[in-house]
BAPA-802344 format. One record per atom (N, C-alpha, C): x negated, y, z negated; residue in one letter. Coordinates in steps of 0.1 Angstrom, whole numbers, padded with zeros to 4 digits, always signed. Each point is the difference from the previous one (the first is absolute). Example, Ala and Ser with C-alpha at 12.3 -4.5 7.8 and 13.67 -1.06 7.14 Angstrom:
BAPA-802344
-0132-0057-0078a
+0009+0012+0000a
-0009+0012+0000a
+0004+0011+0007s
-0009+0011+0000s
+0008+0011-0008s
This chain:
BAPA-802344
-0132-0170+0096x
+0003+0002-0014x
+0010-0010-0005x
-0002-0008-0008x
+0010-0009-0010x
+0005+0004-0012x
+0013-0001-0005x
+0006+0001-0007x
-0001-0010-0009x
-0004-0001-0012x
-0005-0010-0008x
+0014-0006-0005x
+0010+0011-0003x
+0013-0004-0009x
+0011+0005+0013x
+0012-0007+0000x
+0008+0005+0007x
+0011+0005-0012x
+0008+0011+0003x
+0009+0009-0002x
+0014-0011-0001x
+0012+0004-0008x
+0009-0007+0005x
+0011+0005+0009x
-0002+0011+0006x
+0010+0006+0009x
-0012+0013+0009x
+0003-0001+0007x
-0006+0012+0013x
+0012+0005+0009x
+0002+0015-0001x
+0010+0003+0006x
+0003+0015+0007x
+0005+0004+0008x
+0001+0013+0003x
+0012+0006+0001x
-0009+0014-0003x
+0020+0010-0002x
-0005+0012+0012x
+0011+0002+0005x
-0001+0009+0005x
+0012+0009-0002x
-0009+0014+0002x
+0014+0015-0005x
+0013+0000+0016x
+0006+0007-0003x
+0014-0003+0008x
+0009+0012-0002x
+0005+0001+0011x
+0015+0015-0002x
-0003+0009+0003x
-0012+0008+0003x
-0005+0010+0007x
+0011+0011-0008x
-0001-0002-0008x
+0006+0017-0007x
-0014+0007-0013x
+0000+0011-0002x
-0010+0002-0013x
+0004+0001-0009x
-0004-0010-0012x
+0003-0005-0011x
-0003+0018-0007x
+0001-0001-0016x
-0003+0014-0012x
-0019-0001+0007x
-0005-0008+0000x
-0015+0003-0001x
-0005+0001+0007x
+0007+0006+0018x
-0002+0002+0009x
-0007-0011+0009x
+0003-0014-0003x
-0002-0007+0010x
+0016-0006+0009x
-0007-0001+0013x
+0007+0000+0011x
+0011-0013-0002x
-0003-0009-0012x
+0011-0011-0001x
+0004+0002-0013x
+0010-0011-0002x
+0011-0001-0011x
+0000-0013-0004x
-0003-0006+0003x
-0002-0019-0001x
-0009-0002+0006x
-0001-0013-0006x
-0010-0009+0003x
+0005-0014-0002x
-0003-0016+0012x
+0007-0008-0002x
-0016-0012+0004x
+0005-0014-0006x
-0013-0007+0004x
+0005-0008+0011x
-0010+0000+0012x
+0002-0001+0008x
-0007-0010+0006x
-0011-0005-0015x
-0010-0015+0010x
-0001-0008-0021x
-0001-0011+0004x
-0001-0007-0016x
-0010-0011+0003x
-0011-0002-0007x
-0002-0014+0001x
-0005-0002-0009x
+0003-0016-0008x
+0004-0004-0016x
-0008-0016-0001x
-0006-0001-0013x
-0005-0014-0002x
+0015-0008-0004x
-0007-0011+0000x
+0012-0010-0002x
+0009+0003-0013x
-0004+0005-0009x
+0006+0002-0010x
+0008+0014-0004x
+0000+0006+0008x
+0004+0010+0001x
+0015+0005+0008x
+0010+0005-0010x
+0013+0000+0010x
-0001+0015+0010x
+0007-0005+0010x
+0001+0017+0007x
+0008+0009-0002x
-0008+0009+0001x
+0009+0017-0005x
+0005+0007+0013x
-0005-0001+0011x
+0004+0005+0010x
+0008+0004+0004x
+0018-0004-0004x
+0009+0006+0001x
+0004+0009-0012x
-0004-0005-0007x
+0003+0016-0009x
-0012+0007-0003x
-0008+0002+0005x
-0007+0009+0004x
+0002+0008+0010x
+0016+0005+0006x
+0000+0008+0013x
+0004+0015-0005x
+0000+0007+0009x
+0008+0015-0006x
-0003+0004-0012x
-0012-0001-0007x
-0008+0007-0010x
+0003+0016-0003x
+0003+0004-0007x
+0001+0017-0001x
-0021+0002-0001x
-0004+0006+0006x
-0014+0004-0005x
-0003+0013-0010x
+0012+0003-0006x
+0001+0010-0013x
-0004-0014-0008x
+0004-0006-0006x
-0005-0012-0008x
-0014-0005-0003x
-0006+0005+0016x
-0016-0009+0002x
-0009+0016+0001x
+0002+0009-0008x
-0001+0017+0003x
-0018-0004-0002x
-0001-0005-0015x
-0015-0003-0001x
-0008-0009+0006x
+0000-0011+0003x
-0004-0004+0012x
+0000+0004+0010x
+0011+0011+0008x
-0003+0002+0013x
-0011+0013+0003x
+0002+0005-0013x
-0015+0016-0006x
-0009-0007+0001x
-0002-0011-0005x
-0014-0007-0005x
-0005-0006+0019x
+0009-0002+0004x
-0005-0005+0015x
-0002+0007+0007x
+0008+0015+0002x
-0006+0012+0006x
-0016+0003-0004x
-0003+0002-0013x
-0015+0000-0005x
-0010-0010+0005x
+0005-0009-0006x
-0010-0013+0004x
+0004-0008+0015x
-0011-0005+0006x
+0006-0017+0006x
+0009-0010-0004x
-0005+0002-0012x
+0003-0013-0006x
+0004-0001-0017x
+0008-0010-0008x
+0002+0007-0015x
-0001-0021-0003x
-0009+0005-0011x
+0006-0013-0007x
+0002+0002-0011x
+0009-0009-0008x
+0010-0002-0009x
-0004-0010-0009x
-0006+0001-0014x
-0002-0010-0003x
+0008-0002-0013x
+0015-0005-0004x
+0011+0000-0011x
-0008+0000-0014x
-0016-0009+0002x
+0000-0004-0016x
-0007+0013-0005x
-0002+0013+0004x
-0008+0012+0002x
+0013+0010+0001x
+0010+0003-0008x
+0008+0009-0002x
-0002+0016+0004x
-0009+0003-0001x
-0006+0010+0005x
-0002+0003+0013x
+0001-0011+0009x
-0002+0001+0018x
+0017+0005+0004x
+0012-0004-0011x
+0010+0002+0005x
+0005+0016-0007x
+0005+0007+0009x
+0002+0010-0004x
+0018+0002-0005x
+0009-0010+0011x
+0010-0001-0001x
+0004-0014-0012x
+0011+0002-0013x
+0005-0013-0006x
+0004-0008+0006x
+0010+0003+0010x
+0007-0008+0011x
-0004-0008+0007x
-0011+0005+0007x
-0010-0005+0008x
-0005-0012-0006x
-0005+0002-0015x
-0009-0008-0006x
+0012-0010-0003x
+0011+0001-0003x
+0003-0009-0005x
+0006-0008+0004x
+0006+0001+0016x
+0001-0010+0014x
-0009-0005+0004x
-0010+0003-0004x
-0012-0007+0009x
-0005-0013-0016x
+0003+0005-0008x
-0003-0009-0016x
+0014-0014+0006x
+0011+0009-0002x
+0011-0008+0005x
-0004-0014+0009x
-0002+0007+0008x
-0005-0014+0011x
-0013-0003-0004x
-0008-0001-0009x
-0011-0009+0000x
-0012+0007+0004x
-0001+0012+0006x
-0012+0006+0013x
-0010+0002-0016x
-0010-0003+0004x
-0015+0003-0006x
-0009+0014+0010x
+0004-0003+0013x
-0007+0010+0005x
+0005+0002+0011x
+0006+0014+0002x
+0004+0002+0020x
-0010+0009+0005x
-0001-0002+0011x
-0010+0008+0012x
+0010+0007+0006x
-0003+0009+0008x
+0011+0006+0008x
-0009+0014+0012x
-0003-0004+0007x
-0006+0008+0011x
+0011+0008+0011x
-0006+0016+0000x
+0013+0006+0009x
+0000-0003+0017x
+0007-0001+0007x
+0003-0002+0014x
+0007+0012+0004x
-0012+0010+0012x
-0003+0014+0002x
+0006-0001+0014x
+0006+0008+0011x
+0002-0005+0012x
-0013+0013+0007x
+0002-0001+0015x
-0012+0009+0005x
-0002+0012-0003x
+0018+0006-0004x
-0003+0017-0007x
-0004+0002-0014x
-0002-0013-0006x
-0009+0000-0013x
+0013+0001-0018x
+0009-0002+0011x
+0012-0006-0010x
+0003-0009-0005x
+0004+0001-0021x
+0000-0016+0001x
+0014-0006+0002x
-0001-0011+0008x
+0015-0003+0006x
+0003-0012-0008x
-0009-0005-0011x
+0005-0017-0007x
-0015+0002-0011x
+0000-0018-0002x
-0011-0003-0009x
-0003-0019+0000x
-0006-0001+0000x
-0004-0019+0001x
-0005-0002-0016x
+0004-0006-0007x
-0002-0005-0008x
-0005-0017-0008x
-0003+0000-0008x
-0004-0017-0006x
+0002+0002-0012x
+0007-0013-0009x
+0001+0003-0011x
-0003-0017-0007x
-0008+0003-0011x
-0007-0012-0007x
+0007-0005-0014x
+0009-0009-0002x
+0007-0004-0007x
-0013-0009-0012x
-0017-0003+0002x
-0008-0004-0005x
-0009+0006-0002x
-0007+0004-0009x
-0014+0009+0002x
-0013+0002+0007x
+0007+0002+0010x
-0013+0002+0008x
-0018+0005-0002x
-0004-0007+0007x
-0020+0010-0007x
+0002+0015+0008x
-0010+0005-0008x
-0005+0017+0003x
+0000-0003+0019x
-0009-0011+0003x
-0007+0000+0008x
+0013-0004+0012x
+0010-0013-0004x
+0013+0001+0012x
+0008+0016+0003x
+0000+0008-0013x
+0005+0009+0004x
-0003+0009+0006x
-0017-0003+0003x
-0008+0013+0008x
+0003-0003+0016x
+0003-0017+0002x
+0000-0004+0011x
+0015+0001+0002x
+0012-0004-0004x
+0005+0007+0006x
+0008+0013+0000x
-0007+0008-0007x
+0002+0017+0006x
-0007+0002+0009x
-0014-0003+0005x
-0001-0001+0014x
+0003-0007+0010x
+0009-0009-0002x
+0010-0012+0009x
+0016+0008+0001x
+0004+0007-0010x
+0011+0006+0005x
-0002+0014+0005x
-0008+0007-0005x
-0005+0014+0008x
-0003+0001+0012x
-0012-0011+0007x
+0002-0007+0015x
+0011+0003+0006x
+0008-0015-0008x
+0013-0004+0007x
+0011+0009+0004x
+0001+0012-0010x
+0010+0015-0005x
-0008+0007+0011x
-0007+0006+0011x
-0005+0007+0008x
+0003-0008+0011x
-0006-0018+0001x
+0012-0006+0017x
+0012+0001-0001x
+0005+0002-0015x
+0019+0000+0004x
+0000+0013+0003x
-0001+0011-0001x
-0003+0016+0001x
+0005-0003+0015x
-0013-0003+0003x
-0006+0002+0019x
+0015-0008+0005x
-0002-0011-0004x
+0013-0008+0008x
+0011+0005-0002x
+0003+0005-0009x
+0016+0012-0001x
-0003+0012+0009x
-0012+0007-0001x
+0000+0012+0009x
+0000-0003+0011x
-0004-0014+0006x
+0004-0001+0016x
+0014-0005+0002x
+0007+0000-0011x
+0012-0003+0007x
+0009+0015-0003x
-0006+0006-0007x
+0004+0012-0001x
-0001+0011+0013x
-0014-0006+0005x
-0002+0013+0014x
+0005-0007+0011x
């Protein structure tokens, strides 16, 4: 499978702290923990660490449900949170992907993401939400073996 358009940042978060948050999940943060950025793009990486996941409450519901959420800013309607919509306006994003990362007890422990600073076709974004859904199930497996 090829990716017709590339994204301008791909990155992963993973949850952290092993305490249970109000919504009964087993973390309290979330920090990003892998980044990779086109040329034009600066990194967030370090302030992206120690996330409160009360913040990211609707997206983290939406990834319990689904595999997978996409996000598309110029569609007001896909965002349920103002906040949300309007950091992601902030920086430019036209469209983020975001697929959950489950470990073998079927928990979600993070999420892999891509986010398109240009308008992507129907058709790049079919490809890759099946490019990060994949990829969100080997990071799973590869965390759960270092888990057992």
């Amino acid at each position: 499978m090829v990716i017709r358009s590339h994204g301008c940042r791909a990155y992963v978060f993973e949850f952290h702290n092993g305490t249970v948050s109000m919504g009964g999940l087993p973390f309290n943060k979330m920090s990003c923990t892998y980044e990779v950025l086109d040329k034009n793009t600066k990194s967030e990486l370090h302030e992206r660490q120690d996330l409160s996941l009360m913040l990211y409450a609707t997206l983290i519901d939406s990834l319990q449900e689904y595999k997978s959420v996409v996000v598309d800013t110029r569609n007001r309607s896909d965002i349920e949170s103002t906040v949300g919509y309007e950091v992601l306006i902030q920086k430019g994003i036209v469209v983020t992907i975001r697929a959950r990362i489950i470990n073998k007890s079927g928990s979600i422990i993070g999420f892999i993401g891509i986010d398109y600073t240009s308008s992507p076709t129907e058709e790049t974004v079919m490809d890759a939400v099946h490019i990060i859904e994949d990829t969100a199930v080997k990071i799973g497996t590869l965390l759960s073996i270092e888990e057992g």
